[in-house]
N, C-alpha and C positions, 0 to 999 in steps of 0.2 A: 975346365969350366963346363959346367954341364947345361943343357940347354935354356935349362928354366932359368938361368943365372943370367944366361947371354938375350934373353929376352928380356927381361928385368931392367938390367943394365938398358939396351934398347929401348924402352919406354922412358925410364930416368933420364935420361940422354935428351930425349927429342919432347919432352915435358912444353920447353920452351915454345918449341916451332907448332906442337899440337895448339899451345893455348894462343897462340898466335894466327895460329886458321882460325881457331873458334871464335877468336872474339871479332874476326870479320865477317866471318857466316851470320853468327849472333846479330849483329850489326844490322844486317841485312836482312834477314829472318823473322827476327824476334821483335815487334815495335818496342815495345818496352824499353827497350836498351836503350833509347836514343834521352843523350842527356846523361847517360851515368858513366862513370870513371872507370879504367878500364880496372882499377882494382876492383872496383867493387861488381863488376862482372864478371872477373873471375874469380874471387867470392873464394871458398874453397877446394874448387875446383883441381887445380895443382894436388892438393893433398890428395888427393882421390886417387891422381893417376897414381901419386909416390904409393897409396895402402895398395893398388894392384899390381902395381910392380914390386913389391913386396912379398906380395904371396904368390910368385912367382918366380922366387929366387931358388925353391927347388920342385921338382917333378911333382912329387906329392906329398903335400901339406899336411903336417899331422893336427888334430883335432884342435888342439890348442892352439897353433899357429893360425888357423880358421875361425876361431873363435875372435881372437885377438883382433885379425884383421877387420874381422866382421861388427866389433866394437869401434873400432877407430872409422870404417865408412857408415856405420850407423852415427855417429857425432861427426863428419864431416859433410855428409846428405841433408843432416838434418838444419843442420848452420844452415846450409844452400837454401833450405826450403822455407824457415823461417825469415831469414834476410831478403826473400822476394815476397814475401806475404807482406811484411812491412812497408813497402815498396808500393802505391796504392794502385798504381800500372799494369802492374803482373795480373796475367790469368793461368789458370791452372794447366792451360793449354799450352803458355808459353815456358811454362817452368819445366813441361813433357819436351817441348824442342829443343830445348837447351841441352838436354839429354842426349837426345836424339843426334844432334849436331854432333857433340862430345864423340860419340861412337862412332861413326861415320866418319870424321878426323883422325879418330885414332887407327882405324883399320886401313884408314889409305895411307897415313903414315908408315906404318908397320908395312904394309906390302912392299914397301920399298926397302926396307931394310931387313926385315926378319920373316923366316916360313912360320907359323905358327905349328905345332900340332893341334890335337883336335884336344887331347887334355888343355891344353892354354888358353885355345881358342874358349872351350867349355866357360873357365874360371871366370875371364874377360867379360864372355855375356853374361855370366849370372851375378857377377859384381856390380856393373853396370844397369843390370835390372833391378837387382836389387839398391841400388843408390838411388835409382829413380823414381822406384816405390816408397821409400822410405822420405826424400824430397818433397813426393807427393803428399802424403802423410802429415806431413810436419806442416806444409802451406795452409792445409785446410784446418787443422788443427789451431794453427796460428790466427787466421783470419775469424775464426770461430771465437777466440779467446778478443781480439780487435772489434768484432760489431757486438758481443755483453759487452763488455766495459763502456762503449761508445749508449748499446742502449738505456746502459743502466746509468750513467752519467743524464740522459739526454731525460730519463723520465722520473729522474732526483728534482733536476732542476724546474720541471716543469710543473712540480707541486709547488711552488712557491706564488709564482704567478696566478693558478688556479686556484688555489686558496684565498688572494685575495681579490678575485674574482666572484667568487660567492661572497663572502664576507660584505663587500662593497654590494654586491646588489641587494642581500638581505636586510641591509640599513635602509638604501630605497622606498624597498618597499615598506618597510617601517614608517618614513620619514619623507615620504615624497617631495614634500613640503619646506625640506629642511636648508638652512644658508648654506650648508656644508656639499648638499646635492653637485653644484658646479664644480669644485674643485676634485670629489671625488668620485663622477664623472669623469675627467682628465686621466685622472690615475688610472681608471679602469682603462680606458684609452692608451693609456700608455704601457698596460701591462695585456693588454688582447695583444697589443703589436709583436710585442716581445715573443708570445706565443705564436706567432704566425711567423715572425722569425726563423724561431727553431724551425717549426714544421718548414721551412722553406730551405732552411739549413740541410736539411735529412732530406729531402728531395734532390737537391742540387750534389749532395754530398754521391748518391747513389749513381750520379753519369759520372763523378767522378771516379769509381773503382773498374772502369772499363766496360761496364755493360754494356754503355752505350756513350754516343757521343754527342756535346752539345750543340743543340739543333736550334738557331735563332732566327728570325724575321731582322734585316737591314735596311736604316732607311738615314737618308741624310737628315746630320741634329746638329746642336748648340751646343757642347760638352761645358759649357762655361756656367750656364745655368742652373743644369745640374748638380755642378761641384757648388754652386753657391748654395742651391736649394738643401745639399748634404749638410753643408756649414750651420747652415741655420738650424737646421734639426740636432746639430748636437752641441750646440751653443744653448739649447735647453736643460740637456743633459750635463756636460761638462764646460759652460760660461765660455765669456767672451775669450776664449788660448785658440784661434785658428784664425789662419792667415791666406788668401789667393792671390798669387801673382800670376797674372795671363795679361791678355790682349783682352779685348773686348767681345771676342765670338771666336770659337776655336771650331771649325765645321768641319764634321767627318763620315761618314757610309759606318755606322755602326748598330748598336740594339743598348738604347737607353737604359731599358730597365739590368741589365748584366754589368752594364759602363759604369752603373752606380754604384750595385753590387761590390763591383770592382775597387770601385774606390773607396767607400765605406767601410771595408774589410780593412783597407791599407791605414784610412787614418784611425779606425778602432784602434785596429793596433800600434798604432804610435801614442795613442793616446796613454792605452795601458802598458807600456813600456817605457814610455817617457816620464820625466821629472815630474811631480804636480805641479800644475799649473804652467807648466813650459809653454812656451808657444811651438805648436803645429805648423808647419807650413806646406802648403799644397801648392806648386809649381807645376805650370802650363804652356808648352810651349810647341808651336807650329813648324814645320817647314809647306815646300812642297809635298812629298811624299809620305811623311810622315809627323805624328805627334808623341810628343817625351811628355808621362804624366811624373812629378816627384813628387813625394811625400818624407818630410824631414822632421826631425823631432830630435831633443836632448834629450840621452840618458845614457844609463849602462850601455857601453857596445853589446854588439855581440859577439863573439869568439868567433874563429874561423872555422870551429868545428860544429858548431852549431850553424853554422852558415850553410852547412853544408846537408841539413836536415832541415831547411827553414819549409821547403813547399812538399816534403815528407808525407803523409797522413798520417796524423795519429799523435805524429812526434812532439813532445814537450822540448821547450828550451829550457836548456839550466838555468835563465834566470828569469823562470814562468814556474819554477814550483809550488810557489805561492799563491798562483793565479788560477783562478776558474775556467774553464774553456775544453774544449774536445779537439784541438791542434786540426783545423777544420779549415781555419780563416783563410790562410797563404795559400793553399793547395786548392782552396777553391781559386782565389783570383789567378793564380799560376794557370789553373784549368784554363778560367775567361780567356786570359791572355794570348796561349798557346791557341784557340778556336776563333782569336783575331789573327791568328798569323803574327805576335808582334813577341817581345820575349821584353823578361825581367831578371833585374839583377840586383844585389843589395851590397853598398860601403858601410862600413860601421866603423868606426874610432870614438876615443875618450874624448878627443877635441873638438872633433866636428860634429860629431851627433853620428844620426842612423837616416840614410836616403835608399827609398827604395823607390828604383827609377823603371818603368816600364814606358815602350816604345812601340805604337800600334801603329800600322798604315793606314792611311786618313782614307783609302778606296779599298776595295777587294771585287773584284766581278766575279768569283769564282766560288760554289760552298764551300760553307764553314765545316771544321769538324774538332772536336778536343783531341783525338788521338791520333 
C-alpha cells in the first residue's frame, strides 16, 4: 500500500469523527446554525472529504483523475453554497467559517493518525480552497438570483395598486362632486395601505437577512386589544370567519406595533390556507411567566416536509403554488418571535386543522436582538 492509499484510507475512516467535531465547532462558531438539523449542516460536506480522499489514493494524480475530482468538488461546494444562501441566516462570512472549521478538524484529526508529506499536504489545501471559493461563488450567486425574483415579484404587484390609485384620483378631480366620491375614497384607502404594506414588508424583510438585528422600544400593553383591533380589520376584508378566546386583558413588556405584525401574518395565512369561509381561531392564553398565542384554521395540512421549510425565506409550500406572495410572512414572524425570546412551532393534520402556536415571556429586562 503506498502512501497516498494509507492516507485516503485515513480520512475515509475518520469522515465520521471529523464531521462530528465540526458540527460542534459549527454549533459554537457559526450563529446561523442554531435551529438547523444536523443533516442539513452537514449538507455535503461528507462528500467532500470522500472527493479528497479520493485524489489521494495515489502519489500523483494523473490529469484526468484531477479533472474528475475537481468536477465532483465543484457540484458538491456548490450544493453547500447554494443550500446556505437559501437559508435567510447565512452570511457570507459564515459560509467562509464553516470552511475554515472544516480544515482545522481535519488536520488535527490527521495529526493523530497519519504524517502527511508536502505533496498531500499541497492537494488537501488547494482542494479545500478551492471548495471554499467555489461555496463562495455559488451563495452569492444564489442570493443574487433570490432578491430579482423577490424584486421583481414585489414591483409586479405593486402596479396594480398604483394604477388604481391614479385612476381613482383622476375621477375626483373630474367629479369632485360626485355620490360615488365616498366609496371610492375607501378603496383608495384601502389600496394606499396595501402599498405601505409592501413597502414595510421589504423593510422588515432586510433585518431579516442578518444585516442587522431587530431593534424595538418595550413598554407594558393589552395584547387583547390588539388581536381584536386585527379582527375587525379583516372582518372587512374576509367577513365575519374569526374567533378570540382569551381572558379579558392579557398584559405583557412587549412592542405593539411587531406583536401585531406578528399576529396578522399568522392569521393572513390561515386565512389563505384555510377552507373558504372556515372559521379562524385566535387562542389566548396567560400564565405567570409566559403567554401561548394560537392561531387554528381548517384546511389541507401541511406535510412534514414542508414543515420543515415553513419560516425558510423565500420558500413556497407545495400547496401555495397557486398563491401569490413572496414566502416572506412566517420568517418574518419567526424573526419577531425569536427578538422576544419566545419560539414557534406548527401541528398540522386532516383532522384537526393547522395551529400555529408561539409562546413569548410576558417580561424581559434585558435587549432585544433577532439573531
Amino acid at each position: 500500500m503506498n502512501k497516498g492509499s494509507s492516507t485516503s484510507q485515513t480520512i475515509q475512516q475518520a469522515i465520521p469523527e471529523i464531521m462530528q467535531q465540526w458540527e460542534v465547532r459549527a454549533l459554537k462558531e457559526v450563529s446561523a446554525t442554531y435551529g438547523q438539523s444536523s443533516l442539513f449542516l452537514r449538507n455535503s460536506l461528507p462528500n467532500l472529504l470522500e472527493s479528497i480522499a479520493s485524489l489521494l489514493l495515489t502519489d500523483q494524480p494523473s490529469a484526468e483523475q484531477l479533472s474528475i475530482n475537481a468536477a465532483e468538488m465543484l457540484q458538491f461546494s456548490k450544493a453547500h453554497g447554494r443550500g446556505r444562501a437559501e437559508i435567510s441566516v447565512y452570511l457570507m462570512s459564515q459560509v467562509m467559517t464553516e470552511y475554515q472549521i472544516l480544515r482545522q478538524v481535519l488536520f488535527e484529526v490527521l495529526d493523530q493518525r497519519a504524517s502527511l508529506t508536502p505533496s498531500e499536504l499541497n492537494v488537501i489545501l488547494n482542494s479545500l480552497e478551492q471548495a471554499m471559493n467555489t461555496a463562495a461563488t455559488e451563495f452569492a450567486a444564489t442570493l443574487k438570483e433570490i432578491y430579482d425574483m423577490f424584486t421583481l415579484s414585489i414591483a409586479h404587484d405593486l402596479k396594480t395598486p398604483i394604477a388604481s390609485i391614479q385612476a381613482g384620483v383622476q375621477l375626483l378631480h373630474r367629479i369632485p362632486e360626485a355620490s360615488f366620491t365616498i366609496p371610492l375614497t375607501e378603496r383608495l384607502a384601502k389600496q394606499t395601505q396595501q402599498m405601505t404594506d409592501l413597502v414595510n414588508l421589504i423593510l422588515e424583510t432586510s433585518q431579516l437577512q442578518g444585516k442587522e438585528n431587530f431593534h424595538f422600544s418595550l413598554s407594558e400593553l393589552d395584547l387583547v386589544p390588539i388581536a381584536r383591533d386585527l379582527v375587525e380589520d379583516m372582518k372587512l376584508v374576509y367577513g365575519d370567519r374569526f374567533l378570540i378566546t382569551s381572558k379579558e386583558s392579557i398584559i405583557g413588556f412587549w412592542n405593539s406595533d411587531y406583536l401585531r405584525r406578528m399576529l396578522e401574518n399568522l392569521v393572513h395565512n390561515a386565512v389563505r390556507f384555510g377552507l373558504p369561509e372556515s372559521l379562524v381561531t385566535i387562542s389566548i392564553q396567560q400564565d405567570q411567566d409566559n403567554t401561548l398565542i394560537e392561531v387554528h384554521n381548517i384546511g389541507e395540512p401541511i406535510s412534514l416536509e414542508d414543515q420543515k421549510q415553513l419560516f425558510t425565506m423565500h420558500r413556497r409550500l407545495s400547496l401555495a403554488a397557486d398563491q401569490k406572495g413572496w414566502g416572506l410572512g412566517l420568517p418574518l414572524v419567526k424573526g419577531i418571535v425569536k427578538a422576544l425570546q419566545g419560539s414557534i412551532r406548527v401541528i398540522s393534520d386532516a383532522d384537526k386543522g393547522t395551529r400555529f402556536i408561539v409562546e413569548i415571556p410576558n417580561h424581559r429586562v434585558y435587549s432585544l436582538r433577532s439573531g
